[in-house]
VEXVEXMAR-445494 format. One line per 10 residues: number of its first residue (from 1); their letters; for each residue y, x, z of C-alpha. Coordinates in steps of 0.05 Angstrom, whole numbers, plus 5000, padded with zeros to 4 digits. Layout:
N
NUM = a = Y/X/Z; ...
# end
This chain:
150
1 = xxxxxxxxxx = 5071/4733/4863; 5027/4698/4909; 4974/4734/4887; 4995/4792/4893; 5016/4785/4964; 4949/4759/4979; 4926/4821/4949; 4957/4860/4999; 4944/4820/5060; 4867/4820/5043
11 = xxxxxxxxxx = 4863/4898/5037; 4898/4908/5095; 4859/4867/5141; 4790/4888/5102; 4812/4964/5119; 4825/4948/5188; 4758/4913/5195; 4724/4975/5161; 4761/5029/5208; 4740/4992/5265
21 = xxxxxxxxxx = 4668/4974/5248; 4659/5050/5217; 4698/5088/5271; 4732/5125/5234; 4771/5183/5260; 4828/5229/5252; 4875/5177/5217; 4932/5128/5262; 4909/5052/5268; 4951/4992/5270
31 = xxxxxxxxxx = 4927/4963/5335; 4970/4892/5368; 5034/4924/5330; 5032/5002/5362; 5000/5058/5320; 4948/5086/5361; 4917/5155/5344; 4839/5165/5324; 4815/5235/5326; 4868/5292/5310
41 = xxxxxxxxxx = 4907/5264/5246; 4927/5323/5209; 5001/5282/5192; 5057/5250/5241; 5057/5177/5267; 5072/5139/5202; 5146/5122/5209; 5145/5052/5182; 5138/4992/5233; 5067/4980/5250
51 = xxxxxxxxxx = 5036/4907/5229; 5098/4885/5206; 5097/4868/5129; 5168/4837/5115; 5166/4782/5061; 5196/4794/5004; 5267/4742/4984; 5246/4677/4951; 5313/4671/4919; 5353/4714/4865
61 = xxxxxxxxxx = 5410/4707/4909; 5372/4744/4977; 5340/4785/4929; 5403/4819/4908; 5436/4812/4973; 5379/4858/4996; 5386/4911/4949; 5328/4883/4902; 5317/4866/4835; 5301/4794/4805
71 = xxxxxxxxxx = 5257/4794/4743; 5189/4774/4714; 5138/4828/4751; 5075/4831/4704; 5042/4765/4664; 5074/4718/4719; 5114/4667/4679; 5178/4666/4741; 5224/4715/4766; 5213/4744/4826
81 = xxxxxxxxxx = 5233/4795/4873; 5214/4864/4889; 5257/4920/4926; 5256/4999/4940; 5207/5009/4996; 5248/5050/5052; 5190/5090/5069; 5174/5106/4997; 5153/5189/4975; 5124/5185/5057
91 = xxxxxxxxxx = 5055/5221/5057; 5001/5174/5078; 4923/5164/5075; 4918/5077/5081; 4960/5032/5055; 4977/5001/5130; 5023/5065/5134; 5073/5034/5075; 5113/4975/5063; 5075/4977/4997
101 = xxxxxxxxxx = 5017/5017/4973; 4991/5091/4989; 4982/5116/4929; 4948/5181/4904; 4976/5229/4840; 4916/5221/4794; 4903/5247/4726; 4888/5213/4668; 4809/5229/4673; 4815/5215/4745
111 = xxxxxxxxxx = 4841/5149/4742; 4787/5137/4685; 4728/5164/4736; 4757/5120/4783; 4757/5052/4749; 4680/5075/4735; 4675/5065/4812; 4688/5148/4835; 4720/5151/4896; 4745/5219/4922
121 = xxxxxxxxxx = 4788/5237/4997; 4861/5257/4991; 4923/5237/5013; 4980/5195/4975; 5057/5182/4983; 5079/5111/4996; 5107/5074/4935; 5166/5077/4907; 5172/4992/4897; 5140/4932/4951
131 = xxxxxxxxxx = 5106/4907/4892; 5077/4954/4840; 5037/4942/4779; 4984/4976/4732; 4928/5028/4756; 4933/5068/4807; 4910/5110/4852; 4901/5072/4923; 4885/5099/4987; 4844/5060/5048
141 = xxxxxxxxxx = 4818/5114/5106; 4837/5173/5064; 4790/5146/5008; 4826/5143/4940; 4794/5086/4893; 4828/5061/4828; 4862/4990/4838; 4888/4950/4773; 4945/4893/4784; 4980/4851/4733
# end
């Protein structure tokens, strides 16, 4: 789990880093915990609470208590927690704009052109769970890339 949540932390920052060294524009940007606008986004202010990442329970007990579910999440030998992200099905282009991951609809032979390095613009939907698993479809500046987690 700790992993996994490092995971997240370090694309997050390296995105920010990137959008700010690159300029990028026409996208919102978490800046000292207020989404600022670059360029003309073609979507709304993301809705979910900028630079604020809420940890997930480290007990069963909190877990359920907060709506989540307490189980063994991919090769990890414990039980952890994951819950329903409240922003989840939201449309979004980074992964800063979700309480988990921006996510893109991919085919089959997309998601195979992808984990051969193919990256391609779009826009995604926040996931449905904090913590998900498997390949998918990831989104940083509009840019989808293929990202595997166990």
């Amino acid at each position: 789990m700790k992993k996994i949540l490092s995971i997240i932390i370090m694309i997050f920052l390296v995105g920010i880093v990137l959008i700010l060294l690159r300029g990028q524009e026409d996208l919102w940007i978490c800046q000292n915990n207020k989404w600022i606008m670059h360029g003309k986004p073609s979507y709304p202010k993301p809705a979910d609470p900028c630079g604020k990442k809420y940890p997930l329970p480290k007990t069963k007990d909190e877990c359920i208590q907060k709506g989540g579910i307490w189980k063994k999440l991919g090769p990890d030998p414990v039980e952890t927690c994951n819950i329903k992200a409240a922003d989840r099905g939201s449309i979004c282009t980074d992964n800063s704009e979700c309480e988990g991951w921006c996510q893109a609809n991919m085919t089959r032979e997309q998601l195979r052109e992808g984990m051969r390095g193919k990256t391609r613009k779009g826009k995604g939907m926040c996931s449905v769970w904090r913590v998900e698993l498997g390949c998918f479809g990831n989104l940083k500046e509009g840019k989808i890339s293929v990202i595997c987690i166990d």
